[in-house]
C-alpha positions in Angstrom: 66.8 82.0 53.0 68.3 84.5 51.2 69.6 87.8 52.7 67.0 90.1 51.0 63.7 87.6 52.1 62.2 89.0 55.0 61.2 86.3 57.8 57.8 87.2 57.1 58.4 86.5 53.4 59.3 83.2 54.5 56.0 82.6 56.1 53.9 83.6 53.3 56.1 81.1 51.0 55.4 78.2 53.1 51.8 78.4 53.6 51.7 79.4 49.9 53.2 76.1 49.3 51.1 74.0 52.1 47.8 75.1 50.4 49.4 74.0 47.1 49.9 71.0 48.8 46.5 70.4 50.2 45.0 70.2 46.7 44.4 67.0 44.7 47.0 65.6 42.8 44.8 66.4 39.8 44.4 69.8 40.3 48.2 70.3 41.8 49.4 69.0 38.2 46.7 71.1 36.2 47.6 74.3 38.0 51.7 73.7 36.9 50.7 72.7 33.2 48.8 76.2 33.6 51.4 78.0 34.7 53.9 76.8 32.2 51.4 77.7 29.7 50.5 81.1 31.2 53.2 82.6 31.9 54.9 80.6 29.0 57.7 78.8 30.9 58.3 75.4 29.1 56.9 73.6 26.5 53.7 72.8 27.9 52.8 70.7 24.7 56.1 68.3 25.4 55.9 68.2 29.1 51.4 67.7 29.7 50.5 65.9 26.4 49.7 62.2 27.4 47.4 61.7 24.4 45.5 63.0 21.7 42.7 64.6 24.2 45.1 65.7 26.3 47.2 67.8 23.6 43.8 69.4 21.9 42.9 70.8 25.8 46.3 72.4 26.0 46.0 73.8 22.4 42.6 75.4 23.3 44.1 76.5 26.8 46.8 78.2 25.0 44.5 80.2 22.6 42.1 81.1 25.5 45.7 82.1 27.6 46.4 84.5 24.5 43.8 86.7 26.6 46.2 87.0 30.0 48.5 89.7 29.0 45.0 91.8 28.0 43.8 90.8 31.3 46.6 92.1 33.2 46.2 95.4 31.4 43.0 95.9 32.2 42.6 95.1 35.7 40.5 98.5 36.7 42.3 100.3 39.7 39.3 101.2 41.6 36.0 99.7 42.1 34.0 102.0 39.6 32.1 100.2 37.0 33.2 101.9 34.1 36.0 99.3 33.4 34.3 96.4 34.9 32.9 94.7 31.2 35.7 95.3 29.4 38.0 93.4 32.5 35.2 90.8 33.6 33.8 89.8 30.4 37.4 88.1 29.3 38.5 87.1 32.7 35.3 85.0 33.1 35.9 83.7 29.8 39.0 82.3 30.3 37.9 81.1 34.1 35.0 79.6 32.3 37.4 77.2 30.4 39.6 76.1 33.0 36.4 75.3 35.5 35.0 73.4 32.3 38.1 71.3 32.5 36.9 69.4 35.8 40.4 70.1 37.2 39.9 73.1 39.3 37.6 71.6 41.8 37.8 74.8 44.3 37.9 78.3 44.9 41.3 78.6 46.7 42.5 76.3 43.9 41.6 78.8 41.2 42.4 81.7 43.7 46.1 79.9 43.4 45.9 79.8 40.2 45.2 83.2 38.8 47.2 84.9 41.4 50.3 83.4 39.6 48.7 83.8 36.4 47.5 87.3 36.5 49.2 89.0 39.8 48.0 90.1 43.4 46.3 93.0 41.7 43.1 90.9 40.2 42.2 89.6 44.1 39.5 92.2 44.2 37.9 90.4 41.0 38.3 86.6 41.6 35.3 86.2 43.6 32.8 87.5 40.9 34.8 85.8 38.3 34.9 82.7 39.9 31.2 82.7 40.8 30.0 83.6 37.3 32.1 80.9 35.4 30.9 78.6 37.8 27.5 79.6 37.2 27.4 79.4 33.3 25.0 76.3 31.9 28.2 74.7 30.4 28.9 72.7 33.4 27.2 70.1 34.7 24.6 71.0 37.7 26.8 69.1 40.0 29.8 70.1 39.1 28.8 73.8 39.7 26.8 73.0 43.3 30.1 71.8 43.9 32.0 75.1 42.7 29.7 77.8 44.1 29.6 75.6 47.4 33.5 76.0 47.9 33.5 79.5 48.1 34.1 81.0 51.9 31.6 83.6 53.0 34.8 85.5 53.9 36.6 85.3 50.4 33.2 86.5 49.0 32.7 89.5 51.1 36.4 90.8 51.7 36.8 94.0 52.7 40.2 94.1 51.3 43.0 92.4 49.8 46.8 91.8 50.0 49.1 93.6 47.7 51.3 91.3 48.0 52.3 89.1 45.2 52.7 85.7 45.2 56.1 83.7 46.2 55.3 80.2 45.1 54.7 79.0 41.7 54.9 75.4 41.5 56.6 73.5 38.4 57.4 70.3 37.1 60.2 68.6 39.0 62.0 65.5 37.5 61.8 62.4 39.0 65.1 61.4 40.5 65.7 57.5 41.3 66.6 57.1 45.1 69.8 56.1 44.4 71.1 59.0 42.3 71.3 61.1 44.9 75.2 61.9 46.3 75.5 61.3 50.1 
């Protein structure tokens, strides 16, 4: 642990990393490919592409990403409607496309997700994001039972929301044979 992480810090970065954990291995390795495309860490074309479908889903999740740092800007400070389309309407959109791509099975999942994507300050606005891009007729009746079922009671009528910005954001780790490792 470093000298400036608090112990509580800690904490907060392990269960961070425990709830990544708890997701499928599906969704674990969409969430990373996100992230290196959101917050444009690596090459997400070189390191995700496994085939033809693949690469034209992280093309199109790349333009619809072009939307994040807009987003971010436009998070509204309060709760007063006057900002609300102009935030919701893209933020939905771009939620609407990752639901659509069968990988984000849950609400913490996309909770994970956009934390890291967009910061601690959109947690106010995941719930009604999350529940209107799981509502929209482009999804498959199951698939959105399935999404507005995962949603807590709790995480839909929060009082109020941590601050605090997230510690863990998974990447890609290379596989290392068992016997390259020094003693």
């Amino acid at each position: 642990m470093s000298a400036r992480m608090k112990p509580a810090e800690g904490v907060m970065t392990l269960a961070e990393m425990k709830e990544f954990a708890s997701f499928t291995a599906s969704t674990q390795r969409y969430i990373r490919r996100s992230l290196d495309i959101g917050l444009d860490r690596d090459d997400a074309m070189a390191r995700w592409s496994r085939d033809v479908v693949e690469a034209a889903s992280i093309r199109a999740q790349a333009r619809h990403y072009m939307r994040l740092p807009e987003i971010r800007a436009l998070i509204p400070d309060d709760s007063g409607l006057d900002a609300v389309e102009r935030f919701l309407g893209p933020l939905t959109t771009v939620s609407a496309f990752d639901l659509g791509q069968e990988r984000i099975s849950s609400f913490s999942a996309y909770r994970f997700l956009y934390e890291r994507l967009i910061g601690a300050a959109v947690r106010p606005w995941l719930p009604g994001a999350f529940c209107a891009a799981a509502a929209l007729p482009h999804l498959h009746p199951e698939l959105r039972r399935k999404l507005l079922q995962s949603i807590s009671e709790a995480a839909a009528t929060a009082s109020g929301w941590s601050s605090r910005q997230p510690a863990f954001y998974p990447y890609w780790v290379e596989k290392v044979e068992a016997g390259a490792l020094p003693h």
